[in-house]
N, C-alpha and C positions, 0 to 999 in steps of 0.2 A: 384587571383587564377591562378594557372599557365594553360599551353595548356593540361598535362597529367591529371592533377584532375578534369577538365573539360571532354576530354575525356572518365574520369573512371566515371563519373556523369550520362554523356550520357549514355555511355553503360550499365548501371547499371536498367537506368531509362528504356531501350529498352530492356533490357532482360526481366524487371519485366512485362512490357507492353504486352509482344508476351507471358509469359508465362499466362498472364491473359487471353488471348486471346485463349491459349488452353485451361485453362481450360474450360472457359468458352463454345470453343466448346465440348470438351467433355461432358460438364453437359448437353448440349444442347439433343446432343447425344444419353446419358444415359436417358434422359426424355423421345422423341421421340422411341428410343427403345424401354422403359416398357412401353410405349401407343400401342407401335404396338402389344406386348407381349399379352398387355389388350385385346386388339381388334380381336385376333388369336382367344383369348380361349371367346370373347363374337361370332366372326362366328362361333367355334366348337358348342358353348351351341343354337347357331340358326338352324347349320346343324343339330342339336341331334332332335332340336324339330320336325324337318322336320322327318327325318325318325322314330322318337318314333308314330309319328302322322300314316304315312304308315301303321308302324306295328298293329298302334292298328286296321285300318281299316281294313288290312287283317285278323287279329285275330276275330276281330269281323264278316266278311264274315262266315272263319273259325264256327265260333260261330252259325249262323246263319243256315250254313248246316248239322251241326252236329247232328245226331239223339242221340247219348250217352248223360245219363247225367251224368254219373264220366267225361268224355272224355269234355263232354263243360263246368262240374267246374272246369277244369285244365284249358280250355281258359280263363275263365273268371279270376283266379288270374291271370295269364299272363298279362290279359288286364288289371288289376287295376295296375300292379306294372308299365306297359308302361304310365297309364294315371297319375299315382304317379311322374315318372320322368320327363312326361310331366311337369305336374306343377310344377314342383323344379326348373327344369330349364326356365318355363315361370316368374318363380319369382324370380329367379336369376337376369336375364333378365330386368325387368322393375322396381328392387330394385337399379340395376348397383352394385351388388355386387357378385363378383367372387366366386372360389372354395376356395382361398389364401386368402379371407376377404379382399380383395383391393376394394375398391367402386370406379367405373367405372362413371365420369362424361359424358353423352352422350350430343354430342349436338342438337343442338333444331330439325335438319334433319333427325336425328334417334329418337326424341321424339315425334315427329310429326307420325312416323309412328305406336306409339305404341299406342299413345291416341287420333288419331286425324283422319278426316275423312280423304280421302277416303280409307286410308287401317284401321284404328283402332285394329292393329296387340293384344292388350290386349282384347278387346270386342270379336275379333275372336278366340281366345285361350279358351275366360272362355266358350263361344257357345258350340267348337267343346268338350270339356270336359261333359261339360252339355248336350248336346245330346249323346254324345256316352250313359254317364248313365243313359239315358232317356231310350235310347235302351235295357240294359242290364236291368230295372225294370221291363222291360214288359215280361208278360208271353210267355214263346218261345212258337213254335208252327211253323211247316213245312212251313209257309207263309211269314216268317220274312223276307226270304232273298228277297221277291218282295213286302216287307213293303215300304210305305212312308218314314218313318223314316229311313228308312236304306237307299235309295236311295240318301233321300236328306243329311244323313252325308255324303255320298261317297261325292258329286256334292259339298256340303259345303266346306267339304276339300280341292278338288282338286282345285276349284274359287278361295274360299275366304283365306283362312288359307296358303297354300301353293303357292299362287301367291302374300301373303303379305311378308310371307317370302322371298322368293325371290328377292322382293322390299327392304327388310331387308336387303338381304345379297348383293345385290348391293349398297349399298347405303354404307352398311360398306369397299366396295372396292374401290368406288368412294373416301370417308373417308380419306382409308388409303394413295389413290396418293397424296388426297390433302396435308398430313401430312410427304411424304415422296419429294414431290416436294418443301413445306417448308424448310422440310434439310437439302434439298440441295441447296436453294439459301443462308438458315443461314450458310452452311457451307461457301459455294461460299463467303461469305462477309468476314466470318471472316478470310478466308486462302487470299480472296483480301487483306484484311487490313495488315497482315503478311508481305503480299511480301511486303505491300506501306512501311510498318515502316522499314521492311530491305533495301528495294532499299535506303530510307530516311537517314540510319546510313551508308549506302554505302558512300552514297554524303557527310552527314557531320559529318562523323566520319574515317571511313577507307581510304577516299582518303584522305583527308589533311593527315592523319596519314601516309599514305602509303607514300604521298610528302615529310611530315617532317623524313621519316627513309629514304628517297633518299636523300635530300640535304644533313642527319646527315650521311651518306655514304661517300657522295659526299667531305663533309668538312674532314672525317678518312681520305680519301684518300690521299686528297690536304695536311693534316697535316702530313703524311706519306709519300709522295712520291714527294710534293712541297716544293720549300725553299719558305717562306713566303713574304720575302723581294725581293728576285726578280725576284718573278713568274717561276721561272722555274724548273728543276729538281734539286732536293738536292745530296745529296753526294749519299746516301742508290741509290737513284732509277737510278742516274747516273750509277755507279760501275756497278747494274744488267744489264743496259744494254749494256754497254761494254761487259762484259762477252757474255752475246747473242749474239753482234755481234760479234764476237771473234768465237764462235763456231760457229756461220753459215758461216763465210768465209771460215773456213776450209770444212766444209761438200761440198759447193758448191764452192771454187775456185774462191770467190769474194775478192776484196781486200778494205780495209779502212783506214781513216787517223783518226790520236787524234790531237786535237791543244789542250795547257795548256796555257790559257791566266794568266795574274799578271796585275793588276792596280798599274803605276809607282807611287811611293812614297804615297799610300795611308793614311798611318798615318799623314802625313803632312797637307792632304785634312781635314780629321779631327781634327789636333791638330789648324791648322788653320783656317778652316770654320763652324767645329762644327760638329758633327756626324749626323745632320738631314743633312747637305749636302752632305756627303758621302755615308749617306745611298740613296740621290738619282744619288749621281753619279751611283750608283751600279743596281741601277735600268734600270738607261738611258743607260748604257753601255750595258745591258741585252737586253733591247729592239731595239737595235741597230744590235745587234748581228742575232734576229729572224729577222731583217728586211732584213736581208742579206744573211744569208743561206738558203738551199733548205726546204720544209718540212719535208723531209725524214732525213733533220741532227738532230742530239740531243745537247739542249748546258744542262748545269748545271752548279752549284755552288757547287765547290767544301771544300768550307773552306774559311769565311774573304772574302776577294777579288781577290782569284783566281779561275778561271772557267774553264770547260773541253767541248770542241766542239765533236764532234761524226761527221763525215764526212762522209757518208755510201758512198760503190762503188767509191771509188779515187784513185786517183797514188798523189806522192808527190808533181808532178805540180800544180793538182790543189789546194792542200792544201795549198801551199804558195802563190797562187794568191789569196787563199778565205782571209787567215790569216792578207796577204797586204791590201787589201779591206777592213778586219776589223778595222787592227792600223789604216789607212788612215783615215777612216768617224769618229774613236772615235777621234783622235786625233784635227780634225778638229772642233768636238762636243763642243759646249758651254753650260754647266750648268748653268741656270737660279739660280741669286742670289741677294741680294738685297744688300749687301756690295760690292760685287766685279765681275769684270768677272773670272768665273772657267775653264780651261780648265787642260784636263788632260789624257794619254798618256798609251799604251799597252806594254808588252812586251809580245812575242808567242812562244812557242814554238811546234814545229810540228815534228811530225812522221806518218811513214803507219806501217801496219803490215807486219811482215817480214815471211820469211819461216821456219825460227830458230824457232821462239818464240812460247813457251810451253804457255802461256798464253799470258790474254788483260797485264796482269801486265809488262811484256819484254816491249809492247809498251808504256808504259804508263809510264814506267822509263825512255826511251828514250825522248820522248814530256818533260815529268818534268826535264830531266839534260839539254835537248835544250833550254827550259824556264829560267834557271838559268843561264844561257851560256849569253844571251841577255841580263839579267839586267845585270851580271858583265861585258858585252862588252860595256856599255851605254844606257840601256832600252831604248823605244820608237821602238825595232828591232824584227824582224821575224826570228828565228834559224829554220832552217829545216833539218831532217838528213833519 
């Protein structure tokens, strides 16, 4: 399997992974939300109990001093339809079933306080209902409102029934951090685990990836702008920079040399020793040449076995002490061979740039007719002009 199909494995496998992952927070999410939803409208139906509970005690005071009797049967529907939503909503309440017919799972902390001592929030519900119409059976009479009865609902209420509520509705706030603090460490995990699997695809997907379109950069380049055999500039990338330098000496009044080397009688190298050996004369020659000019010169291959030098900032002096330097070390250069010893010989031709020359190509005719100058005088020679 190759590095790309591997790649497109991984990442396939890591998208599906992370998208699982939101979903999953999301449901997470969407659960915890309609619980809290749940739990919104089971405080509303707590708080209701709470104030329908007030009302009826007020109503029933109301009731109590009322000398009218059209005026206290109007309290008293009042009070049955308060003591009516009381219990809808008490049975709402300890059925766990909403307004929306959603059945509300409470847990054991809030069922504890509906059935269980010391609040018995259901025990205290059916009480305060049953005394209130314990009150309301009795024959009224100017005395009611400093009745027993009536006293002790107020005291009932305010104790028992509205301080279990209250216990209620703390209990449901406590609830809801516990269920909102879950959230968020479920959240906290799963956006953990996100970043871990992306940093993960980072490490072993994007960077090797990101290396592998650098080196395949690195290699366009080399195969674009490198002669392959002897590591240096090719013709393409030679040329552009001649031209460069060419226009910068004008701008700035610098001046530069071309040398055009030729390998004497190279066919013969090869009709003789083979073309693996010419191809390393060509090489050695190459490396011979970087080991002698400055960093700032350029050499390349311009075609076969002739090469162009780039000379930055010179006069013609030093181009023919660099060009002599060169014939000298290649000529005395021995290629390693296992039939015979190889030696084998330069001819150079050299130019700078002149104040005439409309272009690098003026000099570069020059270097090339100085170059031809040299084999036809006897190659192994340095022409400078």
């Amino acid at each position: 399997m190759t590095a790309g199909k591997n790649y497109q494995r991984i990442y396939l496998t890591t998208f599906v992974f992370i998208a699982a992952l939101i979903t999953a927070s999301v449901i997470i999410i969407d659960y915890i939300a309609a619980e809290e939803e749940h739990m919104v409208e089971v405080t509303d139906i707590g708080g209701r109990q709470r104030m329908l509970s007030e009302r009826t005690v007020h109503l029933l005071l109301e009731y109590a001093m009322e000398n009218n009797q059209e005026a206290r049967d109007q309290i008293v529907k009042l009070m049955e339809l308060s003591l009516q939503k009381f219990d809808q909503a008490h049975q709402q309440l300890i059925r766990g079933r909403l307004s929306d017919g959603e059945v509300v799972i409470f847990s054991d902390s809030i069922d504890n306080i509906f059935f269980d001592e010391p609040e018995y929030l259901d025990l205290k519900a059916r009480i305060f209902i049953y005394n209130t119409r314990e009150v309301l059976d009795r024959e009224w009479s100017p005395d009611l409102i400093s009745s027993y009865y009536l006293k002790q609902l107020r005291e009932a209420t305010k104790q028992d029934l509205h301080s279990s509520l209250d216990v209620l509705a703390s209990q449901y706030t406590a609830n809801s951090k516990s269920r909102i603090t879950r959230l968020r460490v479920t959240v906290a995990i799963l956006l953990g685990g996100i970043v871990v699997v992306l940093c993960g695809v980072g490490l072993l997907v994007f960077n090797p990836m990101f290396k592998r379109i650098e080196a395949q950069e690195q290699a366009l380049h080399k195969l674009a702008y490198i002669d392959p055999l002897a590591n240096c500039h090719n013709r393409r990338s030679f040329l552009a920079i001649a031209n460069t330098t060419f226009e910068r000496s004008r701008r700035y009044k610098h001046t530069f040399a071309i040398l055009f080397i030729d390998i004497d009688r190279f066919k013969a190298i090869n009709d003789n020793h083979g073309h693996a050996i010419g191809d390393k004369a060509i090489k050695e020659m190459t490396q011979i040449c970087l080991e002698n000019i400055r960093d700032s010169d350029i050499i390349g291959r311009i075609g076969g076995d002739e090469f162009g030098i780039i000379l930055q900032e010179c006069g013609l002096d030093y181009a023919i002490q660099t060009a002599e330097k060169l014939r000298k070390r290649i000529s005395d250069h021995i290629v390693p061979s296992k039939s015979a010893t190889i030696k084998f010989s330069i001819s150079v031709g050299a130019a700078t740039v002149k104040d005439s020359d409309t272009s690098v190509d003026d000099t570069m005719k020059r270097a090339d007719k100085n170059l031809y100058k040299a084999k036809r005088t006897g190659r192994n020679l340095v022409i400078a002009a």
